[in-house]
C-alpha positions as CSV (number, residue, x, y, z in Angstrom):
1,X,-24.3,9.6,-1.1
2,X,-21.5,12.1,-2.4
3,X,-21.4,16.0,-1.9
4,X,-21.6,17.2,-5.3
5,X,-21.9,20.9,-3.7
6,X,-18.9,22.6,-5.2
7,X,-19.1,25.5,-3.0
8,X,-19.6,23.1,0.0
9,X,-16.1,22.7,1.9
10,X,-17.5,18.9,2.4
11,X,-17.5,18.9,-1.3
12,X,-16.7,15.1,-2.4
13,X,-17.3,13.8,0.5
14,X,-19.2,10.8,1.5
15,X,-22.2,11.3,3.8
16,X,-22.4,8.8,6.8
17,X,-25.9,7.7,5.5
18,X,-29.4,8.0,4.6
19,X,-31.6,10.1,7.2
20,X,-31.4,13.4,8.6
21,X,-28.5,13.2,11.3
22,X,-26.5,10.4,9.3
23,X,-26.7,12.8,6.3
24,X,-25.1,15.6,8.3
25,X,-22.3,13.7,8.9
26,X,-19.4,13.7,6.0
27,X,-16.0,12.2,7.1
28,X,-12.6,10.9,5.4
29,X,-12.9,7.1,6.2
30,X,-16.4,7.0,4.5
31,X,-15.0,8.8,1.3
32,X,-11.8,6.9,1.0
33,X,-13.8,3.7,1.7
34,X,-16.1,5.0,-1.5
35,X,-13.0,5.2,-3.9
36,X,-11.6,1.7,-2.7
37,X,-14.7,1.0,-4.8
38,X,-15.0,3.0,-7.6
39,X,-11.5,2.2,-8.7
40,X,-12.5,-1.8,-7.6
41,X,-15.1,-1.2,-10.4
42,X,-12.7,0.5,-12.7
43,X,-10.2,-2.3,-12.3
44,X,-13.1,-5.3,-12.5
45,X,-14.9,-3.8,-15.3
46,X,-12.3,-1.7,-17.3
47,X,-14.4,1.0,-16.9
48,X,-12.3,3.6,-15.9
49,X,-14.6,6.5,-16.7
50,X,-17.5,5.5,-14.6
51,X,-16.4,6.9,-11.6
52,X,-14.0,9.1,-12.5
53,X,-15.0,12.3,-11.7
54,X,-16.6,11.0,-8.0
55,X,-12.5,9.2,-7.7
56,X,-11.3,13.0,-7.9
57,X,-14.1,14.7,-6.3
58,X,-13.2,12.4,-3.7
59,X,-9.4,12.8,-3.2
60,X,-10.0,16.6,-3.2
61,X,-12.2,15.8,-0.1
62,X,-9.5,13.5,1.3
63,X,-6.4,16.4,0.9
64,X,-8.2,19.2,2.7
65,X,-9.1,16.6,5.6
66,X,-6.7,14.1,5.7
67,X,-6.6,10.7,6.9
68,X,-3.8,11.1,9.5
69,X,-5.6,14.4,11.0
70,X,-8.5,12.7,11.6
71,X,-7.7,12.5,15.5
72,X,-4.7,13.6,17.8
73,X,-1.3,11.2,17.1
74,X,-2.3,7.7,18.6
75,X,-6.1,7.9,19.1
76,X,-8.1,5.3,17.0
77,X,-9.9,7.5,14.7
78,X,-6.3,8.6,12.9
79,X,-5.2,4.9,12.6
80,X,-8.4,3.5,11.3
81,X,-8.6,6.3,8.4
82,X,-5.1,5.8,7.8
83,X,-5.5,2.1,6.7
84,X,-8.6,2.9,4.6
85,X,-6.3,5.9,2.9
86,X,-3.8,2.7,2.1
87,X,-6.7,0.8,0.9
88,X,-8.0,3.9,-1.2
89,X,-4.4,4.3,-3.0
90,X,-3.7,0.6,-4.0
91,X,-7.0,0.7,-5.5
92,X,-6.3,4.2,-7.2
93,X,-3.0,3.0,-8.4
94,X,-4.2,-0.3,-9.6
95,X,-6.5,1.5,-12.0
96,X,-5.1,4.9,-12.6
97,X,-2.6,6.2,-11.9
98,X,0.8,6.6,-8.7
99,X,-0.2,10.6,-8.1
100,X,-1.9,9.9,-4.8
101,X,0.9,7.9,-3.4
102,X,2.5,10.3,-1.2
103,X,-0.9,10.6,0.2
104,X,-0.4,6.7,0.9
105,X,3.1,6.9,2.7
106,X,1.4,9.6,5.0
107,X,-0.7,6.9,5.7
108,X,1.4,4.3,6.1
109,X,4.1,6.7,8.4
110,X,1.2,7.7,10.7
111,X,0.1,3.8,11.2
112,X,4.1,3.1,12.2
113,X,4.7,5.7,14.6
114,X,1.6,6.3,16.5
115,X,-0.1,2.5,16.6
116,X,0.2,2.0,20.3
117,X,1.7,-0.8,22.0
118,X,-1.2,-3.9,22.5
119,X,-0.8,-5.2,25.8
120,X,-3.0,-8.2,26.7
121,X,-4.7,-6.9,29.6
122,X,-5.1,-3.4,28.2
123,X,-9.0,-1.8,29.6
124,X,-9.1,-0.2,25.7
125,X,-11.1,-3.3,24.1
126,X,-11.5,-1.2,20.7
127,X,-7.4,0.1,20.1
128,X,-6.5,-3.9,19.5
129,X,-9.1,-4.6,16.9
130,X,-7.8,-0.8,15.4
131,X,-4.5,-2.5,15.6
132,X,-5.7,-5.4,13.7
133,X,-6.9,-3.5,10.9
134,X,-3.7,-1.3,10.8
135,X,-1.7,-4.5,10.5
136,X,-3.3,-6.1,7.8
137,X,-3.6,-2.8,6.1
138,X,0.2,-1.9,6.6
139,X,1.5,-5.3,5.7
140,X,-0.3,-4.8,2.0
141,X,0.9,-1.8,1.8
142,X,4.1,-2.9,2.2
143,X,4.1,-6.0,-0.3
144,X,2.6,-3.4,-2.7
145,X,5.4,-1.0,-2.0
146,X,8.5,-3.5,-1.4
147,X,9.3,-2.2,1.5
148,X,10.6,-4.3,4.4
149,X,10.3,-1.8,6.7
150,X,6.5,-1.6,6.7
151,X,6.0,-4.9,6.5
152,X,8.1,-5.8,9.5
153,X,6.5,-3.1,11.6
154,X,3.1,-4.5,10.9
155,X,4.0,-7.9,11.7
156,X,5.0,-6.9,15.3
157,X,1.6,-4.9,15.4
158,X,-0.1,-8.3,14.5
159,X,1.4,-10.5,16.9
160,X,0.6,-7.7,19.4
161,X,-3.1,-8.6,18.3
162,X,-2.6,-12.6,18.3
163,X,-1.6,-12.5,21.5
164,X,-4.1,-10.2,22.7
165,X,-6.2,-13.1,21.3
166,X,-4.8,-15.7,22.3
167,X,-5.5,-14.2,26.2
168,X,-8.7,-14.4,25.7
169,X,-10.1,-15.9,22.5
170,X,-13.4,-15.1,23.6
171,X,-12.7,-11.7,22.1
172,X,-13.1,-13.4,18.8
173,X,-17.1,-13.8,19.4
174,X,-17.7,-10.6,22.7
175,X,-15.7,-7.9,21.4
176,X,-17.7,-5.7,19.0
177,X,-17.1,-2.5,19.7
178,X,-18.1,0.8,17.6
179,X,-17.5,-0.2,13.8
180,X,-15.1,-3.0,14.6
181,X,-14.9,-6.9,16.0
182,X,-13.0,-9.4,16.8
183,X,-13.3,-10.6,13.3
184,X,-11.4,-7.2,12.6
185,X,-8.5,-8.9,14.5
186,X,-8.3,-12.0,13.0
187,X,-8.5,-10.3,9.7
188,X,-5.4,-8.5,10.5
189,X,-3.3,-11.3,11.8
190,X,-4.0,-13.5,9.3
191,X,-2.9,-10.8,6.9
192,X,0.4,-10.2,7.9
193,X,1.4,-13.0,9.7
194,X,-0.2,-15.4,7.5
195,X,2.2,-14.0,5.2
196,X,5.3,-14.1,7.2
197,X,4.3,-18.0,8.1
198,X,1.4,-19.4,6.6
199,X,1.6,-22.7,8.1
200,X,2.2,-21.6,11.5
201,X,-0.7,-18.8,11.3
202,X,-3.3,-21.0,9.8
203,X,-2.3,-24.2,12.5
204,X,-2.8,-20.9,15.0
205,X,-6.3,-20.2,13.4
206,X,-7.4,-23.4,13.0
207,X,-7.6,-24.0,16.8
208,X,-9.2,-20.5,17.7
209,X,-11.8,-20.0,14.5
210,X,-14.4,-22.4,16.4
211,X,-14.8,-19.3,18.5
212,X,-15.2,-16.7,16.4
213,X,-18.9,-15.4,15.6
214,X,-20.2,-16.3,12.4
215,X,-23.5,-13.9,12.8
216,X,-22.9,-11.1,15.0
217,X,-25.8,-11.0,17.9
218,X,-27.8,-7.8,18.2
219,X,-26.5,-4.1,18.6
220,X,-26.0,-0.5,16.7
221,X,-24.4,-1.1,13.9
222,X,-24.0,-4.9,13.9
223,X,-24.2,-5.4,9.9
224,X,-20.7,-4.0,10.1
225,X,-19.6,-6.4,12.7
226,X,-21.5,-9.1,10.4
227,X,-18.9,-8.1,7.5
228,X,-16.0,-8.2,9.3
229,X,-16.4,-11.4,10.5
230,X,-17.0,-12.0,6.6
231,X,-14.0,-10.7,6.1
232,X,-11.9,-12.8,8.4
233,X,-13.6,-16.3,7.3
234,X,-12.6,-15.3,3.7
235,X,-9.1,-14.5,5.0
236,X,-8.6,-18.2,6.8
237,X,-10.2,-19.7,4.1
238,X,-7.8,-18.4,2.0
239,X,-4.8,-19.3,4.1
240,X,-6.5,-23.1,5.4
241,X,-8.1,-24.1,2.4
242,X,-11.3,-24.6,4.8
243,X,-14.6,-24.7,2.7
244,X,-16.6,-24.3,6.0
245,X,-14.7,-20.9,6.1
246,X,-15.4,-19.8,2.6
247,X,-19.4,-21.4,3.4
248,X,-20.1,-19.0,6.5
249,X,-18.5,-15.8,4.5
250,X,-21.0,-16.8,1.6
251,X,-24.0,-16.9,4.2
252,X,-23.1,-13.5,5.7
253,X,-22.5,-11.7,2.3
254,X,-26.0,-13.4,1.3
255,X,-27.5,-11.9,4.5
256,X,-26.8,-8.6,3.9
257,X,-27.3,-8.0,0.7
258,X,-30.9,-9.8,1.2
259,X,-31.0,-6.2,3.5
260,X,-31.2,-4.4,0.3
261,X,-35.2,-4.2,-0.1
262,X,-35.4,-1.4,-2.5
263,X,-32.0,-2.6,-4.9
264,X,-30.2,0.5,-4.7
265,X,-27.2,-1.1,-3.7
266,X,-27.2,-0.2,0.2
267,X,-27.1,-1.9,2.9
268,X,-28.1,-0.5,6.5
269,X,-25.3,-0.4,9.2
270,X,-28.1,-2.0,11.9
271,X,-30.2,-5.0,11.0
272,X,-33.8,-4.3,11.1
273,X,-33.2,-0.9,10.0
274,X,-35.1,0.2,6.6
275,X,-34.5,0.7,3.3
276,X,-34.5,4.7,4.0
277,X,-31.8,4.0,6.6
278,X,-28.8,2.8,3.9
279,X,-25.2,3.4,5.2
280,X,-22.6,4.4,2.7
281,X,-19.7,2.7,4.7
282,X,-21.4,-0.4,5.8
283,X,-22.3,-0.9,2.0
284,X,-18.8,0.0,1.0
285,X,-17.9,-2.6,3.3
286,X,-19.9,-4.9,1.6
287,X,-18.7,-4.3,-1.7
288,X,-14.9,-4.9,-1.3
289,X,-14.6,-7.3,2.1
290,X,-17.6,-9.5,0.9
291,X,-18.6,-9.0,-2.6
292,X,-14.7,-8.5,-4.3
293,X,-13.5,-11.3,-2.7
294,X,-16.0,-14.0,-3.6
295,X,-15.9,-12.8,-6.8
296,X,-13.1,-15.8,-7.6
297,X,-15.7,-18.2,-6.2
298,X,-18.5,-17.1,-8.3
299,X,-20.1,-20.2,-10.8
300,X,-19.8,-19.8,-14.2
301,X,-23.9,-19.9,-14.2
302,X,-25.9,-19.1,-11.7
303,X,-29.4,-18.4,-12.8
304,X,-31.7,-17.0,-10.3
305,X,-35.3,-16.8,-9.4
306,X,-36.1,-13.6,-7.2
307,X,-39.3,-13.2,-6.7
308,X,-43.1,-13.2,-8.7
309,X,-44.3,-10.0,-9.5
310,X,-47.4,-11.1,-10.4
311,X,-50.3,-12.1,-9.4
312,X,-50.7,-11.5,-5.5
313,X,-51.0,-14.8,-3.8
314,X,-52.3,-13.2,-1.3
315,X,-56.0,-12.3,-2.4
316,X,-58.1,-14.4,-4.6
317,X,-58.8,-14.1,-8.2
318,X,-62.1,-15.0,-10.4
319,X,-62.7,-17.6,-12.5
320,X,-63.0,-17.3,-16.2
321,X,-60.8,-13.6,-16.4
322,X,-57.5,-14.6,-17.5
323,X,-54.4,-14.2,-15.0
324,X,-50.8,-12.8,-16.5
325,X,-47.5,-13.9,-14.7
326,X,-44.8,-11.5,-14.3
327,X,-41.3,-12.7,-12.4
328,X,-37.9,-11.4,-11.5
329,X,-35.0,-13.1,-12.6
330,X,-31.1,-12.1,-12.4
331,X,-28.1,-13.5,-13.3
332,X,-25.8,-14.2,-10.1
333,X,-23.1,-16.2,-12.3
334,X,-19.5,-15.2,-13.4
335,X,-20.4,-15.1,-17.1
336,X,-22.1,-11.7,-18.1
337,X,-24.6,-12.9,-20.8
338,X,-26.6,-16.5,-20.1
339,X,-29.3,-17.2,-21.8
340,X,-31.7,-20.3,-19.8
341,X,-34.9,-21.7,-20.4
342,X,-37.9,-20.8,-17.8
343,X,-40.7,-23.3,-17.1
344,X,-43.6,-22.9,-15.0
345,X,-45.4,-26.3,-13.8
346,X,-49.0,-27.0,-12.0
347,X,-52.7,-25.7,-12.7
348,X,-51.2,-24.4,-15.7
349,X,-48.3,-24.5,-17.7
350,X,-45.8,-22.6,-19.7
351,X,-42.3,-22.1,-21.1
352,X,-40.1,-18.9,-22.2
353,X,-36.4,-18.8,-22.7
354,X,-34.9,-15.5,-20.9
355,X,-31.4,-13.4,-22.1
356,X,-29.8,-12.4,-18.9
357,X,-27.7,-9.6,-19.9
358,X,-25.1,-7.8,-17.1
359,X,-26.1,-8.4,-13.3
360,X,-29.0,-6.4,-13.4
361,X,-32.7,-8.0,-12.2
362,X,-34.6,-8.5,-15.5
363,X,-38.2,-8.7,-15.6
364,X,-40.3,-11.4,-17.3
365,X,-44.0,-11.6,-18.0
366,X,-45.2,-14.1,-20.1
367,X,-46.9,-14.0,-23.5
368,X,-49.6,-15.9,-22.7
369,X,-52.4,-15.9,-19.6
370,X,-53.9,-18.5,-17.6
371,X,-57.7,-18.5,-17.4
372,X,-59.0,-20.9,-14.8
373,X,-62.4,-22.8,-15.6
374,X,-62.6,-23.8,-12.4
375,X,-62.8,-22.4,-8.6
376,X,-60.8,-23.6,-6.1
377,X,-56.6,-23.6,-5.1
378,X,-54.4,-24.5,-7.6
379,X,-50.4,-24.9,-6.7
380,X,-48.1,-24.0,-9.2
381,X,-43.7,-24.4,-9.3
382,X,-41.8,-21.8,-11.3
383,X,-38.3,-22.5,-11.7
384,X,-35.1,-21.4,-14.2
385,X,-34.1,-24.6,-16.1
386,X,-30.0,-23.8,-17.1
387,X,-28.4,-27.1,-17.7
388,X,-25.0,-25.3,-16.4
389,X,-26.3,-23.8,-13.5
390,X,-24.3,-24.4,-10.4
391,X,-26.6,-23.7,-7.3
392,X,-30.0,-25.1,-7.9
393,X,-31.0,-23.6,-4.1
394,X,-32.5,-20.2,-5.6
395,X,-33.9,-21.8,-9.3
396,X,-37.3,-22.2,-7.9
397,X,-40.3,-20.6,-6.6
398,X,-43.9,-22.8,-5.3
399,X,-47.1,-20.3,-4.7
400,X,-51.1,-21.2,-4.7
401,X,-53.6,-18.9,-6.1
402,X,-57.0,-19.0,-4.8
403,X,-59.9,-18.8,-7.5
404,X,-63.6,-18.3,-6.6
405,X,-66.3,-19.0,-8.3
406,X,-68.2,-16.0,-10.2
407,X,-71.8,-14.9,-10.9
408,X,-73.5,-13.5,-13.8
409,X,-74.9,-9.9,-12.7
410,X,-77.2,-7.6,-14.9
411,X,-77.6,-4.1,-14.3
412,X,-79.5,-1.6,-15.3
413,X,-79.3,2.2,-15.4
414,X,-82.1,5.1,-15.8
415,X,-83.4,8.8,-15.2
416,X,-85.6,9.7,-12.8
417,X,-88.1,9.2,-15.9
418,X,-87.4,5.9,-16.2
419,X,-85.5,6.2,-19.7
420,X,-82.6,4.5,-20.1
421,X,-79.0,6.4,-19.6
422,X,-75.6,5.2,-20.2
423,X,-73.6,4.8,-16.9
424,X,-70.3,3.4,-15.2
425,X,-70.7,0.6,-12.5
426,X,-67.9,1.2,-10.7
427,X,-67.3,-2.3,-8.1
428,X,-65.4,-1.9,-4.8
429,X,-64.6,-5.2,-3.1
430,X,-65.2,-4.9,0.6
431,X,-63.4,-8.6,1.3
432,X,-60.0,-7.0,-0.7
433,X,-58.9,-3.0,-0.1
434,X,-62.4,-1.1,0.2
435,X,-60.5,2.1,-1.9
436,X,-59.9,0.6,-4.3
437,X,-61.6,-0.4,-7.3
438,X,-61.6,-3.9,-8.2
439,X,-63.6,-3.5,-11.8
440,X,-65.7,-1.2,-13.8
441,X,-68.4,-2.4,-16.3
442,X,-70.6,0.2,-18.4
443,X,-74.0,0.4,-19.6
444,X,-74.8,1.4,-22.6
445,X,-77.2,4.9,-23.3
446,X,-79.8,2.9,-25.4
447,X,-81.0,0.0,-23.7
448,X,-79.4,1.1,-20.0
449,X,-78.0,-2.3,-19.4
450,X,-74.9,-4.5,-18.9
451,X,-74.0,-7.8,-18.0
452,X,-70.9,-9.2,-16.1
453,X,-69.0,-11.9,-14.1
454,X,-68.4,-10.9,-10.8
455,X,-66.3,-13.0,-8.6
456,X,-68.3,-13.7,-5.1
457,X,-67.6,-11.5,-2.4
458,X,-68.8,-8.1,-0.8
459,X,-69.3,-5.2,-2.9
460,X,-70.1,-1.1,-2.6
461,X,-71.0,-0.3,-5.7
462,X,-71.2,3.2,-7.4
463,X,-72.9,4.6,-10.3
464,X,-71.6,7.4,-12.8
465,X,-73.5,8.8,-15.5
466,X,-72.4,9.6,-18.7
467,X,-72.0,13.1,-19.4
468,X,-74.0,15.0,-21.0
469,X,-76.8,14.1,-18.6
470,X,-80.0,14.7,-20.6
């Protein structure tokens, strides 16, 4: 979703999204959310040229609009792009190089002076989740750079934000607001304070988490709030040690990358929304506050079942024409290359062992086809057999496939004369899709005459001649 128009003063940008009005839309936080990612890939993978030239395309963006100019001194919009620019230069540091760091301290300067005072009662229900994100942000920053100073000033933002929490904890689970949450403030105070005093913060979170949302309910935008709330269960579980923590980040990550129907790798930024409707931030989003950090938590081997590719279970099939089975498979493990055995059990059996190679979705068809002697429903259990494999929840797939019975049909095909001529049958099943054709069977110019099993049903049929026509 980068401008790659050189000429284009938006030029390495990020647009806001897929369709029309979300396209037109190219800001800073969007782009510096993008290279938090690229370099997270660089860093993961040691693939450093990947994303190079998108990383500098990028920054060029990022210099002629700058985070901290994003909004007058004070107003939200400057203080959330400035955290993401600190987020975007400890990533670009960690795997290249210290030449954007002045752009950084910009950052980190605007989030010190102009961060408003949170008061608890303050009308402005978005400014303290802003806050939060600025404090957790800053107080990074600040381990990364050494630097008491920024540290200190963010833990006096955060327990601005605790105790704006702690007014009204409710604000943990009724507080979503434009991009942000209440998980956006619990992510922030457990990130600097939990670091100034980890046992006091997590004693603190302990008796407030109970009321903070797992699932966000509906609204515009509410896959954003969705990962933010992953983001603060991942950062108490960190801190507590809680599994149920680390168990309800899982569920959300899963959720929303289950929103990715057409596997391009984005997530929309509503729920419900399609797969032409992709945000670029709420998928960056997903990428370093779910994905990155439950990358530590990964199994070993995790093989998984995806889906069945074919046949359709949802139309019946004819007996005695033999049926192919095609699946998707992936690897969702921490090792790159697994190799496990794949069994399919029922009306018919078979076995094939599968190389999954990378994290890509790999396709398998078998080598050999089932062809049913007999009509009726047959029930059939696919599964991925890894003795290793840690989560046996997505091995396995169960699907029927209805068979009818079939009927021997001769046809026969002449001239007005009555002499024979070679024609197409072409069959259109009328119980299944009417357009299309379900099979063709050809008679030959001599006798005029074919034979063929036809499953019952319904049928328009039409005739072609063979050309030349006498």
């Amino acid at each position: 979703m980068q401008e790659h128009d050189e000429e284009s003063e938006s030029y390495g940008g990020l647009h806001e999204g897929e369709g029309d009005r979300e396209w037109d839309i190219i800001e800073t936080d969007n782009t510096q959310e993008s290279i938090r990612d690229w370099c997270l890939h660089a860093a993961v993978f040691d693939e450093p040229e990947t994303y190079r030239e998108n990383i500098e395309a990028a920054w060029q963006y990022c210099h002629n609009f700058p985070a901290w100019e994003e909004s007058e001194p004070g107003e939200m919009y400057g203080l959330h792009n400035s955290g993401w620019g600190l987020m975007a230069e400890m990533a670009y540091r960690e795997a290249y190089s210290d030449d954007e760091r002045d752009y950084g301290l910009r950052c980190a300067r605007h989030l010190i002076d102009h961060t408003p005072q949170i008061e608890a009662d303050m009308e402005d229900n978005l400014m303290p989740l802003v806050a939060g994100w600025a404090a957790g942000a800053l107080y990074l920053y600040g381990v990364y750079e050494d630097n008491d100073d920024y540290t200190a000033a963010a833990a006096q933002i955060a327990t601005e934000v605790r105790d704006w929490i702690d007014a009204d904890v409710n604000r943990l689970n009724a507080n979503e607001v434009w991009a942000l949450c209440g998980g956006t403030a619990m992510w922030g105070v457990l990130n600097a304070l939990g670091r100034v005093d980890s046992a006091e913060t997590a004693d603190w979170a302990v008796e407030r988490l109970d009321r903070m949302d797992v699932f966000a309910g509906r609204g515009n935008w509410n896959n954003s709030w969705n990962i933010w709330y992953a983001h603060a269960w991942i950062a108490a579980w960190k801190l507590t040690g809680e599994e149920e923590y680390l168990a309800n980040a899982i569920t959300i990550v899963d959720s929303l990358l289950a929103q990715d129907g057409d596997r391009d790798g984005g997530v929309p930024a509503t729920g419900g929304d399609g797969d032409d409707r992709d945000q670029s931030w709420v998928s960056a989003y997903t990428a370093w506050m779910g994905l990155s950090n439950l990358f530590d938590v990964l199994p070993d081997v995790n093989a998984r079942l995806i889906s069945m590719i074919s046949p359709a279970t949802d139309r019946p099939w004819p007996m005695r024409s033999p049926i192919n089975f095609s699946f998707i498979l992936a690897n969702a493990g921490g090792l790159e290359d697994i190799e496990t055995p794949f069994r399919l059990r029922g009306a018919w059996e078979a076995d094939s062992i599968v190389v999954l190679s990378g994290w890509d979705d790999r396709e398998l068809t078998l080598s050999s086809s089932w062809t049913p002697g007999d009509d009726g429903r047959f029930e059939f259990t696919a599964f991925v057999d890894h003795d290793g494999d840690a989560d046996r929840s997505d091995d396995t797939l169960r699907f029927s496939l209805d068979i009818l019975p079939v009927g021997r049909v001769s046809m026969r095909s002449g001239g007005d004369d009555g002499e024979p001529i070679g024609c197409t049958f072409v069959f259109y099943n009328l119980d299944l899709d009417s357009a299309a054709v379900f099979m063709r069977v050809s008679s030959d110019s001599t006798e005029g005459t074919a034979e063929a099993d036809v499953m019952i049903g319904s049928y328009r049929v039409e005739l072609i001649p063979n050309f030349p026509y006498p």
